[in-house]
C-alpha positions as CSV (number, residue, x, y, z in Angstrom):
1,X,143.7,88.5,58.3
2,X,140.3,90.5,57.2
3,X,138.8,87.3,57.4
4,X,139.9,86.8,60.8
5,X,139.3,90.8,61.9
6,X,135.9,91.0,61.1
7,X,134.3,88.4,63.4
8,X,137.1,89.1,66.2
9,X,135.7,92.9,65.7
10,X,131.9,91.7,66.1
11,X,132.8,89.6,69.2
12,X,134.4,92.6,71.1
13,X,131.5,94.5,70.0
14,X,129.2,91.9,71.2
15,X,130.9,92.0,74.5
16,X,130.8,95.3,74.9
17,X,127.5,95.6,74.1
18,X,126.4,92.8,76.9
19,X,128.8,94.6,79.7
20,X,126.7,97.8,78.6
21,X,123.5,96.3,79.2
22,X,124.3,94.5,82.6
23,X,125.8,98.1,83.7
24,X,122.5,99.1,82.8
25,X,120.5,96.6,84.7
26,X,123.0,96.6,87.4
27,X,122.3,100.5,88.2
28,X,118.8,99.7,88.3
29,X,117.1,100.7,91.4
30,X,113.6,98.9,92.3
31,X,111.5,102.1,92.9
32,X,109.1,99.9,94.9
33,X,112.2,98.5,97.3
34,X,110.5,99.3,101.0
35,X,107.3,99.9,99.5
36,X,105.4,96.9,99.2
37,X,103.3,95.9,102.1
38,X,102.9,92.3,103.4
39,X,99.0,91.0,102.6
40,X,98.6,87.9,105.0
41,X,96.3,85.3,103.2
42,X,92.6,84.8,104.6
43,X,89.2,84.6,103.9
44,X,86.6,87.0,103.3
45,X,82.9,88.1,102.1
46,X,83.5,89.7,98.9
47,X,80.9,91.8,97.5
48,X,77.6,94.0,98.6
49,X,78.2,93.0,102.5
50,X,75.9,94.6,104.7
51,X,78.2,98.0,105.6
52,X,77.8,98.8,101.6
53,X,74.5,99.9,102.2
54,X,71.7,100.5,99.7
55,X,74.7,101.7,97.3
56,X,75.5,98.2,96.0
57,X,75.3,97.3,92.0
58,X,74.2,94.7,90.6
59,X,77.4,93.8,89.4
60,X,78.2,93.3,93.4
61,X,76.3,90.5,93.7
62,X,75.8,88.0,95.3
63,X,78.3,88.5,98.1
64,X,80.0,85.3,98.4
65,X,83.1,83.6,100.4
66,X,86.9,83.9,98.9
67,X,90.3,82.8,100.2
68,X,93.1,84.3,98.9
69,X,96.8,83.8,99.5
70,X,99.3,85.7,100.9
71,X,101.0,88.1,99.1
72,X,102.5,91.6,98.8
73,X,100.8,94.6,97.7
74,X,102.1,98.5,97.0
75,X,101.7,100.8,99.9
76,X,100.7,103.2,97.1
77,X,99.3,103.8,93.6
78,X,102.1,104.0,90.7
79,X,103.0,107.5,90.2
80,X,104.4,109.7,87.2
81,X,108.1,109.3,88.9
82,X,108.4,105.4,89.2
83,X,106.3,105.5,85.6
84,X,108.9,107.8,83.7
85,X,112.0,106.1,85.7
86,X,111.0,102.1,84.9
87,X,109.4,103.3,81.0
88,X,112.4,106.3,80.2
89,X,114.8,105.8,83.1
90,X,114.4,109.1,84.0
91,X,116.0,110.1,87.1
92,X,113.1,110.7,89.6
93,X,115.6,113.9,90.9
94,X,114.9,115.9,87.7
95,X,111.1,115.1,87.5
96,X,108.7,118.0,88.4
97,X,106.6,118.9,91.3
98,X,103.9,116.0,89.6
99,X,106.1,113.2,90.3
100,X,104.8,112.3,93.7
101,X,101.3,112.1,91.4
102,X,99.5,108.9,90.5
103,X,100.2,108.1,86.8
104,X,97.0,108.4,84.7
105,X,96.0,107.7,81.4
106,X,96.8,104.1,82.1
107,X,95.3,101.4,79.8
108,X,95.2,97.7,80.9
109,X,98.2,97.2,78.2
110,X,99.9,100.0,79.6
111,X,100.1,98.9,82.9
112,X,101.5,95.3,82.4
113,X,104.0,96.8,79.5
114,X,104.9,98.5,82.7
115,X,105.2,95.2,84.8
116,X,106.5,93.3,82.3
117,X,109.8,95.8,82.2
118,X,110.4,95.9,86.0
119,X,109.9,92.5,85.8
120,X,112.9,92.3,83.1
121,X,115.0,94.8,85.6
122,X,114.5,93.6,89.0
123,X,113.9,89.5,88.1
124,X,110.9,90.0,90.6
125,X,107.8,88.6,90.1
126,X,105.6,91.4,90.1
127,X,102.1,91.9,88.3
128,X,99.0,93.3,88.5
129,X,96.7,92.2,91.3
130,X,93.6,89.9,91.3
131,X,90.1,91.5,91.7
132,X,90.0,89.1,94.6
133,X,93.2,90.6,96.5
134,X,92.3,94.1,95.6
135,X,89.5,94.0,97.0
136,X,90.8,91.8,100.4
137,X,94.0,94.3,100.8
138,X,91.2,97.1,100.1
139,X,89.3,95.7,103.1
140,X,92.5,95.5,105.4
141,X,92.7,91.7,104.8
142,X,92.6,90.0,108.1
143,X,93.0,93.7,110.1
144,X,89.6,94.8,108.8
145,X,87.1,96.3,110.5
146,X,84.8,96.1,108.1
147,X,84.4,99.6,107.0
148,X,82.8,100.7,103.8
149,X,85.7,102.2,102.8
150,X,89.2,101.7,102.6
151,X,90.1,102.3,106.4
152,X,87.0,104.5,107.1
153,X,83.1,104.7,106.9
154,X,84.0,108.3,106.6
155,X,85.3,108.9,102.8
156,X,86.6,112.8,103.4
157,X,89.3,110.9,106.0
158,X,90.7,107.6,103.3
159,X,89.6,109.2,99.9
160,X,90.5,111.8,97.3
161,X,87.4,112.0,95.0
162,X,84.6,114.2,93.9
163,X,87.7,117.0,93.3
164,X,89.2,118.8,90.2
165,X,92.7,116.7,89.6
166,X,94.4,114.1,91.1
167,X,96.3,114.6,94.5
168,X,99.6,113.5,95.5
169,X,99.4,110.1,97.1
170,X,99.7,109.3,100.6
171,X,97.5,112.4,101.2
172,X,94.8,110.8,103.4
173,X,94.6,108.0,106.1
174,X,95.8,104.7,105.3
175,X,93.5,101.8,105.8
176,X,94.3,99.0,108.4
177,X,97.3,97.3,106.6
178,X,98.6,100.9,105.7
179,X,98.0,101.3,102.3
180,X,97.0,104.2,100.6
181,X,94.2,105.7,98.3
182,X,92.6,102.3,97.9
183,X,89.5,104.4,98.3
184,X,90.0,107.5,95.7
185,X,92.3,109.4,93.7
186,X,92.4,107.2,90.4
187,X,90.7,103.7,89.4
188,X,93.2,101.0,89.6
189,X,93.2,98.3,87.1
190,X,93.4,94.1,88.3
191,X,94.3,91.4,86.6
192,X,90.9,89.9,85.9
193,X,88.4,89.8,82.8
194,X,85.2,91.0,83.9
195,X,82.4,88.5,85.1
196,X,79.4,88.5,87.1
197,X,80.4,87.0,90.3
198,X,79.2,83.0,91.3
199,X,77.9,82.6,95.0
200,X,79.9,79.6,95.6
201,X,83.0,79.9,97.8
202,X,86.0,79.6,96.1
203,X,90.0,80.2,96.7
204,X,92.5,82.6,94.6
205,X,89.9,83.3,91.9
206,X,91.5,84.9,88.6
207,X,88.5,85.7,86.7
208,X,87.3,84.1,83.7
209,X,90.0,82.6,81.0
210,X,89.1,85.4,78.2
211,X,86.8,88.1,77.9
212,X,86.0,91.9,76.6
213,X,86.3,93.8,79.4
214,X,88.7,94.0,82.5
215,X,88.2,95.7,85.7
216,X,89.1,98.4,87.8
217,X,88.4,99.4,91.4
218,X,88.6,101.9,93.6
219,X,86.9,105.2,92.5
220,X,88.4,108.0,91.2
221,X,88.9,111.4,91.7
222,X,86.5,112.3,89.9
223,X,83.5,110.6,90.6
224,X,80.5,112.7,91.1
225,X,79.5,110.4,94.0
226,X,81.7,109.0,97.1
227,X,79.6,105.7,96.3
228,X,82.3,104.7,93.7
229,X,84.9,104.3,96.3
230,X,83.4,101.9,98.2
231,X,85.7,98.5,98.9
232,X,83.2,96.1,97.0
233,X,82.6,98.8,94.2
234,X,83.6,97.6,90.7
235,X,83.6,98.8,87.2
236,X,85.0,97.0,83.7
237,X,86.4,98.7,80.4
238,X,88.1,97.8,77.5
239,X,91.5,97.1,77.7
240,X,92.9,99.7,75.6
241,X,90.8,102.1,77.1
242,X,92.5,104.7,79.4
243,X,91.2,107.8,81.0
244,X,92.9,110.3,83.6
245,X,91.0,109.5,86.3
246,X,92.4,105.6,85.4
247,X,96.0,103.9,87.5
248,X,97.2,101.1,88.7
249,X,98.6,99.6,91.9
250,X,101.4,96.7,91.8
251,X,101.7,93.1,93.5
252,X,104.7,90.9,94.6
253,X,104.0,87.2,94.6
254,X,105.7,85.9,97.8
255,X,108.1,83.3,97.2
């Protein structure tokens, strides 16, 4: 009979265990449910376009043609209350009055460990978002006006930067698609390695296969300049650096 307990015993165990764990994914609640905004795929000028001004980098250059697909893209930046609910399931309820804050001190591995485990809760396909689609969903993809900022060639009415600390998000004007703090507040992090861009037109670029450094747009709130928040601006950094002027911003492939 002992010979016969003991495995009976771990199979009980072992179904107990799974019905725990699908209770647990079962009472998972997508914090981004309502919150992802529709990106219609186009084609754009991406880089130092003429409305960037004399502010343009190097690294901006050339300007050249991309197409990207359609896809969906977070209305805003990830914040400490969807952070400590997806990483520590902690119930957004009993977070403090910085929940409603971007989450900073995000490395590049941060982020997609992130990804990776709403991924594993909702069995969406989410990730983080091309330089190319930042960058088109930054410019208000086929609603642009071609401003130099994200919804504004005024930064004080789209941005949050050249302040003291981060602000809550959702605090300034949204661009033309409705999403928030694309200019400002912290740098977001895409998927890409870093690269000098190529002049030739191209479709869903992902960056080259590996590198050093990844990038990050956007400006953040600390800049000592609005010029960092302009749409085309873009910076690179080690992945496992992080800073806490440093995000990130989610995508949805569309199925």
């Amino acid at each position: 009979m002992k010979s016969l307990f003991i495995p009976s015993f771990l199979f009980v165990v072992s179904i107990l265990f799974c019905q725990k764990a699908t209770a647990q994914y079962d009472e998972f609640k997508d914090p981004f449910e309502g919150e992802m905004v529709l990106v219609e795929g186009g084609t754009f000028t991406m880089g130092c376009t003429d409305e960037q001004g004399k502010s343009c980098k190097t690294i901006e250059k050339p300007a050249h043609e991309v197409t990207v697909g359609s896809f969906y893209i977070a209305k805003y930046e990830v914040t400490m209350a969807q952070w400590s609910y997806v990483m520590e399931r902690t119930d957004a309820t009993t977070l403090s009055k910085w929940g409603d804050y971007p989450a900073t001190g995000m490395t590049w591995k941060y982020a997609n460990d992130f990804i990776d485990t709403l991924r594993y809760y909702t069995g969406k396909k989410y990730r983080l978002p091309t330089e190319a689609e930042w960058e088109f969903a930054a410019r208000g993809g086929t609603l642009s006006k071609g401003y130099k900022y994200a919804g504004s060639n005024k930064v004080i009415e789209v941005a949050h930067c050249t302040a003291q600390r981060t602000e809550r998000v959702g605090q300034y004007l949204p661009n033309e698609l409705g999403l928030y703090d694309m200019s400002g507040n912290v740098w977001e992090w895409c998927s890409d390695w870093y690269d000098y861009y190529d002049e030739h037109p191209q479709t869903n670029p992902k960056g080259p296969d590996t590198g050093v450094l990844h990038v990050f747009r956007g400006g953040g709130w600390d800049d000592d300049t609005p010029s960092y928040c302009r749409v085309s601006c873009r910076y690179d950094e080690q992945p496992a650096s992080s800073a806490n002027d440093r995000g990130f911003r989610i995508v949805l492939e569309v199925e």
